[in-house]
Each structure stands twice: as C-alpha cells, then as structure tokens.
C-alpha positions as CSV (number, residue, x, y, z in Angstrom):
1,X,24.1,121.4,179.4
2,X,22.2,121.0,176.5
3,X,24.4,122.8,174.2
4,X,26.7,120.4,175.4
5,X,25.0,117.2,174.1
6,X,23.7,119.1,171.0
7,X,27.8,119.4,169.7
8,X,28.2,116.2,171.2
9,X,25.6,114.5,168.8
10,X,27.5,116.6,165.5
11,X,31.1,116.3,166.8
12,X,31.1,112.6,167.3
13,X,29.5,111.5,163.6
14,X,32.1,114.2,161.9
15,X,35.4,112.9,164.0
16,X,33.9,109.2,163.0
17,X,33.6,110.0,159.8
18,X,37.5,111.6,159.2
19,X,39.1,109.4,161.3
20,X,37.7,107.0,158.6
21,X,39.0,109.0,155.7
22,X,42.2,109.6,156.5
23,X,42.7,105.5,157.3
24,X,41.3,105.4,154.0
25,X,43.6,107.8,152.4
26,X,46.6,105.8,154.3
27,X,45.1,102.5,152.6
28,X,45.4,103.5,149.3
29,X,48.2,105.1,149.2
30,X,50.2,102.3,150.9
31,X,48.3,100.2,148.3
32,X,49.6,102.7,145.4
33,X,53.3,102.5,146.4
34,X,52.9,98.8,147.1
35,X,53.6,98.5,150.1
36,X,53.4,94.3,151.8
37,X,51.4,92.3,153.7
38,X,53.4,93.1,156.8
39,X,52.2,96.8,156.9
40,X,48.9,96.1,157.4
41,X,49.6,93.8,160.0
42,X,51.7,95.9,162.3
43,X,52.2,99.7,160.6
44,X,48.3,100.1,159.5
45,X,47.3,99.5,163.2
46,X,50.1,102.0,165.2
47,X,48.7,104.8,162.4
48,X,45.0,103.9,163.3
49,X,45.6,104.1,166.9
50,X,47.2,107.1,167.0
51,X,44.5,108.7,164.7
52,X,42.0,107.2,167.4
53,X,43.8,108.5,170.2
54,X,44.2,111.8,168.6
55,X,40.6,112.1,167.5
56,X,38.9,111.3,171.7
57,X,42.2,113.6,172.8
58,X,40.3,116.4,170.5
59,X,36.7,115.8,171.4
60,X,37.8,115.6,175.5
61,X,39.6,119.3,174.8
62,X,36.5,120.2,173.1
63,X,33.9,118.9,175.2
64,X,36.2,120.7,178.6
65,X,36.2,123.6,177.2
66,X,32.4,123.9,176.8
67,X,31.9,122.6,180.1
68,X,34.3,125.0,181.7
69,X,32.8,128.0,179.7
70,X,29.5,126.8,181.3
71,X,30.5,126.6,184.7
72,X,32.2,129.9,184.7
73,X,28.8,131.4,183.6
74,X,27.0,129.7,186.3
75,X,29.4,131.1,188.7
76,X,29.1,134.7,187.0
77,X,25.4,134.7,187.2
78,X,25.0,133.8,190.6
C-alpha cells in the first residue's frame, strides 16, 4: 500500500504539471494565429476540461491497476 502512495505522491505533481503545459501550448498558439476574445471564453474551457478529465481518467486506470496487482498478490500468498 505503500508503493501505492509513493507513485501517488510522483504521478499527481507530473499530471499537474502537463496538464498545465499543454493549456499553455493551446494558449499560445491560439494567441499566435489570433484567435478572439470568444475562445477563451467558451473554446479554452471545453479543451481544459477535457484535458482535466483525461488526466484523473489516467491516474484512476493507473492507481487500479496497482491496487489490483496488489490484491492479486495478497491472494497468491495466502
């Protein structure tokens, strides 16, 4: 279980952190092809939710997996 928190405590900070580049990368480059107001209003948001969405979708698959993998050896050893 304590592997479990361990990759917890690194997958959370790296998701964080390019979930956070790649709304930067949309940023500018709407910026670069000049893209208006109304984009940022309604567009920006639907991309940054899905990128959310997608990111807690990965670390859930992650985090089962590891959990199942530990439970199966639990059951293995006993």
């Amino acid at each position: 279980m304590k592997d479990i928190l361990l990759k917890s405590l690194v997958i959370i900070p790296v998701i964080a952190f390019v979930d956070y580049l790649i709304m930067i990368l949309v940023g500018c480059t709407s910026c670069l092809f000049g893209f208006k107001d109304n984009f940022y209003e309604c567009t920006f948001c639907t991309i940054g939710k899905i990128v959310l969405v997608a990111s807690v979708l990965t670390f859930l698959v992650i985090i089962f997996k590891d959990t199942m993998s530990l439970f199966n050896n639990k059951k293995q050893v006993c």
